[in-house]
TIROFI-123171 format. One line per 8 residues: number of its first residue (from 1); for each residue x, y, z of C-alpha. Coordinates in steps of 0.25 Angstrom, whole numbers. Example, Ala and Ser with C-alpha at 12.3 -4.5 7.8 and 13.67 -1.06 7.14 Angstrom:
<pts>
1) 49:-18:31  55:-4:29
</pts>
This chain:
<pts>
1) -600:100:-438  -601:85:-446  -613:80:-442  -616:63:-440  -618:58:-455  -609:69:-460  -594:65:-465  -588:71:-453
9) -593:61:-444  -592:48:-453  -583:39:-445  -585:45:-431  -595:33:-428  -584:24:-431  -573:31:-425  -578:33:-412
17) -580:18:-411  -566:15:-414  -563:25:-406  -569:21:-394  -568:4:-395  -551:9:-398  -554:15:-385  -561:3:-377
25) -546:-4:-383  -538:6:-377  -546:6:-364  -544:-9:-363  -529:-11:-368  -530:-19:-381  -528:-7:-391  -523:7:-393
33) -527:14:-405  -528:27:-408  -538:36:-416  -528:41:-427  -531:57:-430  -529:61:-443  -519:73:-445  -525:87:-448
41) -521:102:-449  -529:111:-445  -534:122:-451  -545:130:-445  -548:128:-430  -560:136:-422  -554:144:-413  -566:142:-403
49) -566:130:-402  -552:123:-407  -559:115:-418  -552:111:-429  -560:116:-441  -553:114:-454  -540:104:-455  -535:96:-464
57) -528:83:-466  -512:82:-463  -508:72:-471  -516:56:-472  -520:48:-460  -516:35:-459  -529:27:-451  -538:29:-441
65) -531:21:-429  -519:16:-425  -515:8:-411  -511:-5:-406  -519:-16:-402  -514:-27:-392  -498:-24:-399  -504:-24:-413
73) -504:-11:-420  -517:-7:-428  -521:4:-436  -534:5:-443  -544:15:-449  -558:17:-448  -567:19:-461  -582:20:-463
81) -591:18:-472  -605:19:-473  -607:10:-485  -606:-5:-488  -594:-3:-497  -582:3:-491  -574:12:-502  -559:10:-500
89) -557:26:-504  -561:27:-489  -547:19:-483  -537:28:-488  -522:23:-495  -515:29:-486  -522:21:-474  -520:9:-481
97) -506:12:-482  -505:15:-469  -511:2:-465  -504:-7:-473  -491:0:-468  -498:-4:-455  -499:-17:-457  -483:-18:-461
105) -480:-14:-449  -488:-26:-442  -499:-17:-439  -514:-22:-440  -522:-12:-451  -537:-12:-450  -550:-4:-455  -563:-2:-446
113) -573:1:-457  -588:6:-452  -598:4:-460  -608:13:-455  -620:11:-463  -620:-3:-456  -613:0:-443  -602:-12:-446
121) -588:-11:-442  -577:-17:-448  -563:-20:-446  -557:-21:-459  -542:-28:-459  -530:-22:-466  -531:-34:-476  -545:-34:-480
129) -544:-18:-483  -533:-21:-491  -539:-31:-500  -551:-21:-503  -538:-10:-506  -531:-18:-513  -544:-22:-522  -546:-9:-524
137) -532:-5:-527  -533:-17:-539  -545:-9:-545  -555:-16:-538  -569:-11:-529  -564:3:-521  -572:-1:-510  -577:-14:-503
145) -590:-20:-497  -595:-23:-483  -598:-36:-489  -582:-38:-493  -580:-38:-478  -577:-50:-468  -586:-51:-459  -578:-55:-448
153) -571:-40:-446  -585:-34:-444  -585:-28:-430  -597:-23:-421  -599:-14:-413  -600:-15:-398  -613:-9:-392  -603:3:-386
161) -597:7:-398  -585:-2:-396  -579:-9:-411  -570:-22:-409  -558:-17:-419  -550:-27:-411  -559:-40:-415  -556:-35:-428
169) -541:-33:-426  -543:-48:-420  -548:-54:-432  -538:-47:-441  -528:-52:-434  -532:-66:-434  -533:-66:-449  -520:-60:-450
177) -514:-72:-442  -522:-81:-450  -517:-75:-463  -503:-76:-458  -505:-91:-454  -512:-93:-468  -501:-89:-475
</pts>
């Protein structure tokens, strides 16, 4: 069994917060979003007591989460990372694809990064990831700092483990209207 520190558990921290402030949403009627499993076959289960023991993956997962908020569809993924430099090798093209055809279809796209070593959430837009991608697809740095990040998508974390992704949905929407009025 994966112990705490071990790569087995990496990311549990962070998703059972998600998990339970998507809850809290649910439970008060301003969002639906589900936990998105990803697709395996098993191969070996214990017979005693119905574990799955040895699987492999189906075919690529496309995000974390997917729902609607208020009539707005969202879809985002969860990443951690322990250090100040976040390594892009760790958001996968196919999710990027996935997001931008997201974003086609009028959908809002989004990262919640955890950087653990500092117990800092941040909701990181579809734009702003895509800036440090397409950096890195120009030959540029393959990862970005903490220090690159604006400050204003910084989340904290309620005293009951509950995460305001909607704030962060709030403020990228608002600089989407003000892009759109901008331009």
């Amino acid at each position: 069994m994966a112990t705490w520190g071990s790569r087995g558990l990496r990311g549990s921290t962070l998703e059972e917060i998600i998990n339970q402030s998507i809850k809290r949403y649910r439970d008060q009627g301003l969002a639906l979003i589900q936990k998105i499993p990803t697709p395996i076959t098993p191969i070996e289960i214990d017979k005693a007591t119905r574990h799955i023991t040895l699987a492999y993956f189906d075919q690529k997962s496309t995000v974390d989460y997917i729902g609607v908020v208020q009539g707005i569809p969202v879809c985002f993924d969860a990443k951690e990372c322990a250090e100040d430099t976040f390594p892009l090798a760790n958001i996968h093209p196919h999710q990027v694809a996935y997001m931008l055809d997201f974003e086609k279809q009028k959908g809002i796209s989004f990262l919640i990064l955890f950087f653990s070593s500092r117990q800092e959430f941040y909701y990181m837009p579809c734009r702003e990831m895509m800036e440090f991608w397409n950096r890195m697809e120009r030959g540029g740095r393959k990862s970005f700092l903490i220090s690159e990040l604006d400050p204003a998508y910084y989340m904290d974390v309620h005293g009951d483990g509950f995460l305001p992704i909607l704030d962060g949905l709030q403020k990228d929407l608002s600089a989407r209207d003000e892009e759109v009025n901008d331009g």
